[in-house]
Structure formats: C-alpha cells, structure tokens
C-alpha positions, -999 to +999 in steps of 0.1 A: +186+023+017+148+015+012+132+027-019+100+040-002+104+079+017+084+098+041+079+133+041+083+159+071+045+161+078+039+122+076+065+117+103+049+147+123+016+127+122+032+092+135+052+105+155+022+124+179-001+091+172+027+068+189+030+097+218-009+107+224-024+071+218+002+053+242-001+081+273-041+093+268-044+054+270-035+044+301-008+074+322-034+100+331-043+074+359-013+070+375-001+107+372-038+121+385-021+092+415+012+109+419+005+151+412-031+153+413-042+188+404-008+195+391-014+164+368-016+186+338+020+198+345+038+163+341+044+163+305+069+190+300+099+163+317+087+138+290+089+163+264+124+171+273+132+135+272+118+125+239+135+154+225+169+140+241+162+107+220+154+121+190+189+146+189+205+113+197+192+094+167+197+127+149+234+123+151+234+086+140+213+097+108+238+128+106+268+104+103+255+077+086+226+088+062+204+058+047+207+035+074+188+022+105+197+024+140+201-015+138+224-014+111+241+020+124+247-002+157+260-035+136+286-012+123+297+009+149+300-018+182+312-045+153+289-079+145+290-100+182+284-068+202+264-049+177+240-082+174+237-085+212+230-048+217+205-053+188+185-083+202+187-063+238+167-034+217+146-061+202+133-074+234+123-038+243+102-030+216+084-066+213+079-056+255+064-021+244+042-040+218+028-068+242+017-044+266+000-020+243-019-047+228-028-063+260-039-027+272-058-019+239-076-054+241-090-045+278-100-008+265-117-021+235-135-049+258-142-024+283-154+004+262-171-012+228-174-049+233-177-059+265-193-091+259-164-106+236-134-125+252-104-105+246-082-130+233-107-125+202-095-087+201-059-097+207-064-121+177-087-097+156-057-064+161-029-088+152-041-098+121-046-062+114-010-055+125-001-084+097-020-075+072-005-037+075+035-052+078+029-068+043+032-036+029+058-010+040+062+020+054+055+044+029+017+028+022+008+025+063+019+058+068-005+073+037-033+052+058-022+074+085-026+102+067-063+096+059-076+093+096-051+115+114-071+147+107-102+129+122-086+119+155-069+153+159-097+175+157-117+146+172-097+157+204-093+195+196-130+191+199-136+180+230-128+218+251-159+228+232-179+197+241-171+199+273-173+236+281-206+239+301-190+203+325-159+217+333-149+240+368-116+251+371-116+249+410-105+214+411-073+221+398-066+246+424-046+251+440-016+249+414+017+237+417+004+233+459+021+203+461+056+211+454+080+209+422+094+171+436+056+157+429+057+174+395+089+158+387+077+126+399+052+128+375+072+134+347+094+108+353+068+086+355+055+107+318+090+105+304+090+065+305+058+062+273+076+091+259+110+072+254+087+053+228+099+081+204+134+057+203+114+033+178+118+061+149+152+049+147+140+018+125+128+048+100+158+069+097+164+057+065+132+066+052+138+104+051+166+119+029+175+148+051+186+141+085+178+177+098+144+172+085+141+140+107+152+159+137+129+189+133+099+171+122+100+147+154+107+175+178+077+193+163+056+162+166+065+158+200+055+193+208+025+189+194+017+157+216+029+175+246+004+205+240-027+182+231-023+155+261-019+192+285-055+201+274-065+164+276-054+163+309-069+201+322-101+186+308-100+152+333-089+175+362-118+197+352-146+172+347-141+143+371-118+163+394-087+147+407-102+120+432-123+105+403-092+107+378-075+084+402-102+058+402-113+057+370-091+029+349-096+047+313-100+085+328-102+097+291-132+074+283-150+082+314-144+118+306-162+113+270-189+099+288-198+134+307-205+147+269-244+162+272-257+180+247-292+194+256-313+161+262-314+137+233-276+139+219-253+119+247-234+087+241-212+103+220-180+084+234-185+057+213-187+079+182-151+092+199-141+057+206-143+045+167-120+071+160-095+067+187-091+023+182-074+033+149-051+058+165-040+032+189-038+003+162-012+030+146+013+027+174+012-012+174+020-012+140+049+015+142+058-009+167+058-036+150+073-022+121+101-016+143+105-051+155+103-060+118+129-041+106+154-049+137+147-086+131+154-081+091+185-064+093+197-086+118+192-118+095+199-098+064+166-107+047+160-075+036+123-085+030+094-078+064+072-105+041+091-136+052+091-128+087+058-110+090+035-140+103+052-159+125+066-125+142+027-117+147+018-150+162+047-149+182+038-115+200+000-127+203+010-159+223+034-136+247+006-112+252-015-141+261+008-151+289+029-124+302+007-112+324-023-124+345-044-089+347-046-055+336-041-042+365-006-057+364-001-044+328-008-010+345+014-012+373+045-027+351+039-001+322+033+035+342+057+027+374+086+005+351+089+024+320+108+046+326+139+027+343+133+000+317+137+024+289+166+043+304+185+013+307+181+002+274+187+033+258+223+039+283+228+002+266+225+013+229+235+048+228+263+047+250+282+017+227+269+030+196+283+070+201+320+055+216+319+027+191+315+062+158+340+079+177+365+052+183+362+046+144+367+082+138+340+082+111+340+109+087+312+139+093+298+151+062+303+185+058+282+205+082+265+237+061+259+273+073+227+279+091+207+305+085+207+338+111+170+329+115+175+293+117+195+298+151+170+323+167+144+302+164+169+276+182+178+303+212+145+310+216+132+277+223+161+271+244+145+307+262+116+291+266+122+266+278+147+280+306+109+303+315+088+271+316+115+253+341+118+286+364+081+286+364+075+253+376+103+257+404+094+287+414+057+278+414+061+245+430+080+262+459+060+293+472+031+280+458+020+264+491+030+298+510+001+319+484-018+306+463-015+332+437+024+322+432+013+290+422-015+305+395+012+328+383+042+296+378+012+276+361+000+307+338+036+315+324+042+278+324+012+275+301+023+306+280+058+297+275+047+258+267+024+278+241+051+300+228+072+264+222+049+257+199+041+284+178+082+285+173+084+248+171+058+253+142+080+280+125+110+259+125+094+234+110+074+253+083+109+265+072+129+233+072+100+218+049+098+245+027+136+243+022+132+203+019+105+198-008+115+167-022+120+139+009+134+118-015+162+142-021+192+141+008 
C-alpha cells in the first residue's frame, strides 16, 4: 500500500478533468454528427456507464483494500492469466494515451502555435508528462489542485460570456429526432467516458473504499452537468450545421466571445487555461500505465521505468496514425466497443476469479436512514430522466411541445442528480476526515 493518500475532493477534481478535457476535446463533433440539436442530451448514457465502472472498481477496493486493480487481478485470475489480462489493460490505456496526445498536439498547433511542427508539441508535452511521473501521485494531484478552480470557473464563465450570441431556436425542435439517435449518441459518449476505468491504478491511494466510490460518482456528475451546458452553448452559438464542421467546436465557439469593440480574442486567454487541463488527463494516464507496468515487474518504484515508458509512447504517437482526422474517426466511432471489450476481459475474470476463491468480505456496517434516501432518490431520478428522454424522443416528432417538456424535466431531474449527488458526498467527507484513515 503506497504511502502517499488522496482525499475525497482531489479525486472529485481528477476525476472531471480526465472526463471534461477528453470529451469537450474532440466528441462534441461527432455527436453534433449523430443527434444534432438533441446533441446536448447524449451524456446522460455515458454518465450511467462511468458510474457502472466505478461500482465495479468499488467492489475490488471493497474486497481488497490497499491494492490496485493490477495487483487485485494478479491475485484473483492467478500469475499467467492475471499477467495476460494485465498487459491486455496495458495496451488499452497506452492506446487512450497516444491518441490524446496526438489529439492535443493538433489542437495546440491549431489553436496557439500554428507555425510549430507538432512533433515539437508531442516532444515538449512528454517531457512534461516525465517530469510530472517522477513524483507521485499525491504531489501531481496538489498541482491539480492549484489550476482546477481556474479551468472550472473558466467554463462556468462562458454562459455569461456568451449570453448576448446565443438563440435557443437552433436547438429546436427537441428530442425531434427520436430516442434511437439519442442513444446513438450516447454510445458513442459512453466510449471517452469508460476512461473513468484508469482510477483503478489509484484505489490504493484512498483509505475508505466508500469514499472512492462516492467521490467518483460525484465527479462524474459534475462532468456530466458542465459538458451539458458546454454543449447547449455550441448548439446555441454555431448551431448544429456549423458544430458539425468545425474540428474543435469548443474553440470555435470561444472565438464568438465579443465584448463591446475592443475586448475579443479572448479564446486564447481560455486556451492557456484549458492545455493544462488536458496535460492532466495524459498524465493520469500515464500514471496509470506506470503503475500497471510496476506492479507487473514488481519494481515498486515509477522512477526506473519513467523515461523509456515516455519515449516509448512518443515514438507510437509518431506512427500510429497518418492524420487527425483518422485519430478522430478511430477515437469517437471505436471507443466504445474497444473499451467494452476490454473491460468484459478484465472484470469478468477478475469478479469469477474473487468469487471462485471465496475471499473473505469485510464486515459491511449499517448505513445511515439518510444515507439510503439519498441512494433511492438518485435511483428516482434517474428512472424521471430515462422516461423523459423516451417519452420525449417518441411523440416529440407528433408536437413539438412534448419534446420541450421530455427535454425540460430531463434537464431538471439531471439538475436534481446533482444537487443529491453533492449531498451524498458532503456527508461521506464529513464522516471521512482523515483519507489516510481506512
């Protein structure tokens, strides 16, 4: 069990930084594609998902407290099988981190410096990644801590910004297309949220397994509500037709930002405080891939295996694909199956592999009354938000008032997660003080 420990509100702050930065990124494209003015409704399937992942992981940190999900698989499918499921994950995640960084270096060149090759931003973001991977967890994520309140209300700001650009009309009608598009769409969502199944490499970091589980759901909440607005906003602006063409829909949508005559250009003032966001998810990333890699050849140390793991990802980006546009295609339409697969191959093993050993559960205590009506109503909730988008999506085409009313309780009840989500999580961290404490 590592020394170092992060707290409930540190794994809150990752955990929407490696869900915002990886979707507002490159997804609102292809779903503006699939949905168009229903875009905005797309992220409630990925939401579901990630929270899917992160009971599942909740389990493995339940049973065995202190360890990884590399180690947790090691022990549980035995070494061959454990090792092979493990190198299978591995491959995943160094996937997830070439194509981020070979997404990030066409942003950056696109948005900031378009005049420098981008293998110099590969180069210059790795050694970034290297540099942060020489220290541990508990250091990057206090980094993360500093500029996290700057990129959040960086995008809270951006309703008010863009108030006097935006008309509601071309979202309308809602839910017109049908609930199949919608769940196209978050399918097609659900694939960069499954990138939640890298917190497994820091189970071992928080002493209270319940903790883990609420703090990541609440993160991913969180996410879900921010990329919503962030989404309303490009339907608003651009529209839908210009939300499909535009590569970087979020950058072009910065670029509408007018005040009065002599403040504009403020997108790259937005854009300095988004790159670090996004360098945040490569390193959780990488950190991951460190931390598979280590336990796997029992070094126990990220130091001797830090560089060469850094130049080795560099020289795949380099040469697994021949354009972004391939990067795009790969990443928004093959996500998802490729992360479903490998998660079937890990979870699957690893949950017959515990129960075939009959491991010992610790001792489950009593929740509290309020504890589990917090937990019904979510559930509630969430049964509103799902009748709303069915209902919606199929006698919205007949009037289009049905399809305004499925959207407005849709946005209520997505609204109403939160605030619970929020109270669940206030209480478990004012029960859990100490993180260091199981």
């Amino acid at each position: 069990m590592p020394k170092e420990r992060i707290s409930g509100y540190q794994l809150v702050m990752l955990s929407s930084v490696l869900y915002i930065a990886g979707m507002m990124c490159s997804m609102f494209k292809t779903l503006a594609e699939v949905s168009m003015q229903d875009a905005w409704l797309n992220f409630f399937l990925a939401m579901l998902y990630a929270w899917l992942i992160a009971y599942l992981l909740y389990l493995l940190a339940r049973a065995y407290p202190g360890k990884n999900m590399f180690e947790i698989c090691e022990f549980a499918c035995g070494k061959w099988l454990g090792r092979f499921i493990n190198v299978i994950v591995l491959l995943y995640v160094m996937h997830l981190l070439v194509r981020d960084l070979r997404i990030f270096g066409d942003f950056v060149g696109t948005a900031v410096l378009q005049r420098t090759p981008t293998e110099y931003i590969y180069l210059a973001a790795m050694i970034v990644l290297i540099y942060f991977a020489t220290g541990n967890v508990e250091e990057f994520t206090r980094s993360v801590n500093l500029l996290y309140p700057i990129f959040f209300i960086n995008l809270l700001l951006l309703p008010l910004l863009l108030l006097n650009e935006m008309d509601m009309s071309y979202i309308q009608p809602i839910l017109a297309t049908g609930a199949g598009t919608v769940m196209k769409g978050g399918a097609l969502s659900a694939g960069w949220g499954a990138d939640i199944f890298v917190f497994g490499a820091f189970m071992s970091y928080m002493g209270n397994s319940r903790q883990f589980y609420v703090s990541l759901k609440f993160g991913i909440i969180v996410s879900t509500v921010v990329l919503t607005i962030l989404m309303i906003l490009c339907l608003s602006v651009l529209g839908p037709a210009l939300t499909c063409r535009a590569i970087y829909p979020v950058y072009t949508l910065t670029q509408q930002i007018n005040i009065t005559d002599f403040l504009d250009r403020l997108d790259v003032l937005l854009i300095g405080f988004w790159i670090p966001a996004f360098l945040f998810r490569m390193i959780m990333l990488y950190f991951c891939f460190l931390a598979g890699l280590s336990s796997m050849l029992g070094t126990g140390n990220l130091r001797g295996i830090n560089v060469m793991s850094g130049w080795f990802a560099l020289l795949l980006t380099l040469v697994s694909f021949k354009s972004v546009m391939e990067v795009f295609r790969f990443g928004n339409y093959a996500s998802f199956p490729l992360a479903l697969v490998v998660q079937l191959l890990f979870f699957v093993p690893v949950l017959i592999g515990l129960f075939v050993k009959s491991f010992k559960k610790p001792p489950r205590k009593k929740r509290a009354e309020g504890s589990r009506r917090l937990r019904m109503a979510i559930w509630v909730l969430l049964a509103v938000a799902m009748t709303a988008l069915f209902a919606g999506g199929y006698s919205g085409h007949l009037y289009k008032g049905y399809g305004i009313a499925g959207g407005a309780v849709y946005g209520a009840a997505l609204l109403a997660i939160a605030v619970v989500g929020a109270i669940e999580f206030w209480r478990m961290n004012r029960i859990v003080r100490h993180p260091s404490e199981p």
